[in-house]
Residue, then its C-alpha position, 0 to 999 in steps of 0.5 A: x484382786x483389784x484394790x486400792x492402797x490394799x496389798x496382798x502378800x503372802x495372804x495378808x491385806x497390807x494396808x497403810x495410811x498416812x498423818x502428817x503432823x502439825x509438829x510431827x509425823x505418824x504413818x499407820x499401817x494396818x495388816x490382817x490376814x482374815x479381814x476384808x477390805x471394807x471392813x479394814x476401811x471401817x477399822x481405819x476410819x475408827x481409828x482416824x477419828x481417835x487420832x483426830x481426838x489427839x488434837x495433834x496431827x493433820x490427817x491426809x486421806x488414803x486416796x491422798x496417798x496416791x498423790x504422793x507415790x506420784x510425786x516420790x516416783x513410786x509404783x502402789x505395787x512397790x509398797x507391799x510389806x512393811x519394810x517398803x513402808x518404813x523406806x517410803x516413810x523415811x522419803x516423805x519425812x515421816x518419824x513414827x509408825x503406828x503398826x496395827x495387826x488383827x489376826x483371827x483364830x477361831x473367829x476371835x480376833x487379836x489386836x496389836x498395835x506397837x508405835x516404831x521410831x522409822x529411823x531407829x525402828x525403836x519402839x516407844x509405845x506398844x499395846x496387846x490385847x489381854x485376850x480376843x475378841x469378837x469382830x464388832x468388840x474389836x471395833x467398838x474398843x479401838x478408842x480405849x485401846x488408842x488411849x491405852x497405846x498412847x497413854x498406859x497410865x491413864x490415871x494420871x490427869x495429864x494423860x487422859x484421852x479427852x473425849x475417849x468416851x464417844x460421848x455424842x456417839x456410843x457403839x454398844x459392844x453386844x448386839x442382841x438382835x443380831x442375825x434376827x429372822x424377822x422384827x415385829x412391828x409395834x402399832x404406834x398411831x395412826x393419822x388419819x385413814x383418809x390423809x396420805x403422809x409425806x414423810x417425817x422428822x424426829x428430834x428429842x422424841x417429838x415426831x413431826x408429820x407432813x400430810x397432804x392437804x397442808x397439814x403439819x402433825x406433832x406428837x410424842x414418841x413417849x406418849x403418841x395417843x396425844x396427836x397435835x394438828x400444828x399448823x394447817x393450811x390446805x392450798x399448800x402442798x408439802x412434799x418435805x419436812x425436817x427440824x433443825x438439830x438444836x429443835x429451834x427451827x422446822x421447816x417445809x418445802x413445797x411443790x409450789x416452790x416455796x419453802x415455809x420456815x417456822x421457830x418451833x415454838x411458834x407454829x403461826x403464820x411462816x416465814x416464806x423463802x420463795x425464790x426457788x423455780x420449781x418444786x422443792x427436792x430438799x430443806x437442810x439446816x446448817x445451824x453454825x453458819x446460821x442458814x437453811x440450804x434449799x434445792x429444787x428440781x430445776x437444780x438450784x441452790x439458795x443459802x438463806x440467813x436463818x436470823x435476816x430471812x434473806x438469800x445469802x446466795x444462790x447457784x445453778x449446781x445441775x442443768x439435770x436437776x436436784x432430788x435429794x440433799x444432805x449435809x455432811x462434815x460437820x456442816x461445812x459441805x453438801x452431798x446432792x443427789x442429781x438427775x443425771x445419776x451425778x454425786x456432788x460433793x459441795x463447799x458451802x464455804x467457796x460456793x463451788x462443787x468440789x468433787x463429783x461420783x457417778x456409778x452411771x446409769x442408775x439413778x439413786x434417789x435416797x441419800x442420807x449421811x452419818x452423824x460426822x459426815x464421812x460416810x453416806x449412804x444412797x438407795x436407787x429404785x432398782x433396791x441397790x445400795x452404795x457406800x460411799x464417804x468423802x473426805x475429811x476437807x471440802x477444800x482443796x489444801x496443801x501439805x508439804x508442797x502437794x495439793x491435795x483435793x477433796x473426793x467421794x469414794x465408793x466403799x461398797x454395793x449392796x443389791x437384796x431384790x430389785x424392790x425399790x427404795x424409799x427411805x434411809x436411816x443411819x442409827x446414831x451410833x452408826x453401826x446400823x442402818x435401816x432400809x425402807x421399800x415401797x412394798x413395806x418390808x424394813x432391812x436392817x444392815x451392819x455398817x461392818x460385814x454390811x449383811x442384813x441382820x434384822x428384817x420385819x415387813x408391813x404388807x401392801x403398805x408403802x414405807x414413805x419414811x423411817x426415823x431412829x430415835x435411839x441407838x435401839x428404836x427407830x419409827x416407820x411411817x407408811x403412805x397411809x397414815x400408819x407409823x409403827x415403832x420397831x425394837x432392836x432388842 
């Protein structure tokens, strides 16, 4: 089976990461002997953002790891158990292992996790599950049992796991919905019969809709009767929306070229950003740098300052052409979707592309990213599906003596049908993600096994956009005017 840092060994996946500390070092090698390799790459992910949550170690990346075999003169092949792993731990100066084992009987899962001294092969810290688990419990607890392995007496002030909770993200443990054959659409509102929409935006339950004809409409989720005309102005043509994260700012691109920028309190005259050459593909916020990202299709950039109104700069990216972009790791970088079927990875910070992708000839059209900015998922108008994440730094930085550089990798294709897609929404606790089509049917996918789970369908209706609004809700809007509301439960 073709993998990479994925081993089989006598029918168990090997599979080892590696952190190296600002003060010390910790490898952690995961092992199974049911688990795939995407879904091992969903656990590890998980339990890199826990070790992160320490404040204590400087994470490098499993692609990372290729770089070092090189560098100490090691085959991937060579590390295939877990003696391998405590001999190459010892060369790159790693002290301690963090062993993770999941074991299935009976689809219920057995988690174990012990932390070894490398030179001693003493063990300092242990933890096991009192009792299995299903597979998506297993995942959702991997905070508490981290905390658990590194502080058992968490009583104690001093070893309380600060943050432990997810309190921005929380997984739910149960899933009701799940394996649901079809999802039944709720009639939310309808803006006008004889009104195409463009897309839509939601933040703190107020739905922000762009129409033609220049029209800007807002409601409330909880109260979607009371529909508000903001702003209209019918020799612009908007062809997206988005409001920023905090709810200060909306903005809107234009097939003009202009983008119109607005505090969300005031929806009067705009503030205009027009230096783009050709329509605009795609407005995003990046509100710690205090900035509004444009792209258009002629493949340019401008960074403007949210508080001046000016450019900061601007950068030709792609001769070929941007359609989509999106931010990613906290901000700090973008991912762009280009004409010629490229994936960029983008540093803000050094305006420079720092890592590209292509899967070639099929052009992905739908991007959208995860709440941190690790993974993201793309959709293409033949109905396929990557996952794809990047790494955790934008910049190419140094460990140890090695150069480590940023990267895009792909997780995993998913192909349901040749129907196009139009729009992509990932659920803020990222275990779920909804699909729109251009024939009006909605697919639910689990981030984990990435099956569908749910499906509900609006006949002869073009889905243009489709929104979560919580962990359990999530609105679709059709070209013509119609926005349902659709329930997880």
């Amino acid at each position: 089976m073709k993998c990479l840092f994925y081993y089989f060994y006598f029918g168990i996946i090997l599979f080892p990461i590696f952190i190296l500390a600002k003060e010390n070092t910790i490898a952690i090698y995961l092992k199974s002997n049911e688990l795939s390799e995407e879904q091992l790459s969903v656990i590890e992910n998980r339990i890199v953002d826990c070790m992160i949550r320490l404040n204590k170690y400087k994470i490098i990346e499993r692609s990372d790891i290729d770089v070092l075999l090189n560098e100490q003169a090691f085959q991937l092949k060579e590390i295939v158990d877990e003696k391998s792993i405590v001999n190459f731990s010892k060369i790159i100066g790693v002290k301690e292992l963090l062993i993770c084992e999941v074991n299935e009987i009976s689809k219920i899962y057995y988690i174990n996790i012990r932390i070894e001294n490398v030179e001693s092969g003493q063990i300092s810290k242990s933890y096991t599950s009192p009792s299995g688990y299903r597979l998506t419990t297993v995942f959702n607890n991997i905070p508490t049992i981290i905390n658990q392995t590194f502080f058992p007496d968490s009583s104690k002030e001093e070893n309380k796991y600060e943050n432990i909770e997810y309190n921005t993200v929380t997984f739910r443990e149960t899933r009701n919905f799940v394996k649901v054959d079809t999802l039944t659409p709720n009639y939310l509102l309808t803006i006008s019969n004889k009104e195409s929409l463009i897309n839509t935006d939601i933040n703190n339950d107020l739905i922000y809709i762009s129409g033609t004809g220049g029209n800007i409409y807002q409601c409330d989720f909880q109260n979607p009767s009371q529909i508000n005309k903001i702003f209209s102005y019918p020799f612009w043509e908007f062809n997206q929306i988005v409001v920023s994260n905090s709810g200060r700012y909306f903005a809107a691109g234009s097939k003009q070229g202009t983008t119109y920028l607005w505090k969300s309190t005031y929806f009067d005259a705009p503030y205009y950003l027009d230096k783009n050459n050709s329509p605009i593909s795609g407005v995003c916020f990046l509100e710690k740098q205090s900035s509004i990202v444009t792209s258009d299709y002629s493949g340019k950039i401008i960074i403007w300052d949210l508080n001046t109104i000016v450019r900061k700069y601007e950068q030709v990216v792609s001769n070929s052409g941007i359609i989509s972009i999106s931010t990613c790791l906290n901000s700090t970088g973008l991912i762009m979707l280009c004409e010629d079927g490229n994936i960029l990875l983008y540093d803000v910070g050094n305006k420079k592309i720092s890592a590209k992708n292509s899967i070639g000839t099929v052009k992905e059209r739908v991007v959208c990213c995860g709440n941190k900015g690790v993974f993201f998922i793309t959709g293409s108008s033949d109905g396929t599906i990557h996952i794809r994440r990047t790494s955790r730094f934008v910049n190419i930085k140094k460990v140890n003596n090695t150069w480590f550089k940023p990267y895009i990798s792909l997780i995993k294709t998913i192909k349901v049908g040749n129907i196009p897609i139009t729009s992509i929404d990932i659920a803020p606790s990222e275990d779920i993600f909804v699909i729109g089509y251009i024939d009006g049917s909605i697919k639910i996918f689990d981030v984990f096994s990435f099956e569908i789970i749910a499906q509900g369908n609006i006949e002869n209706q073009e889905i243009i956009d489709v929104d979560f609004v919580n962990d359990n809700q999530f609105i679709s809007t059709s070209k013509n005017g119609e926005i349902y509301s659709w329930i997880l439960r």
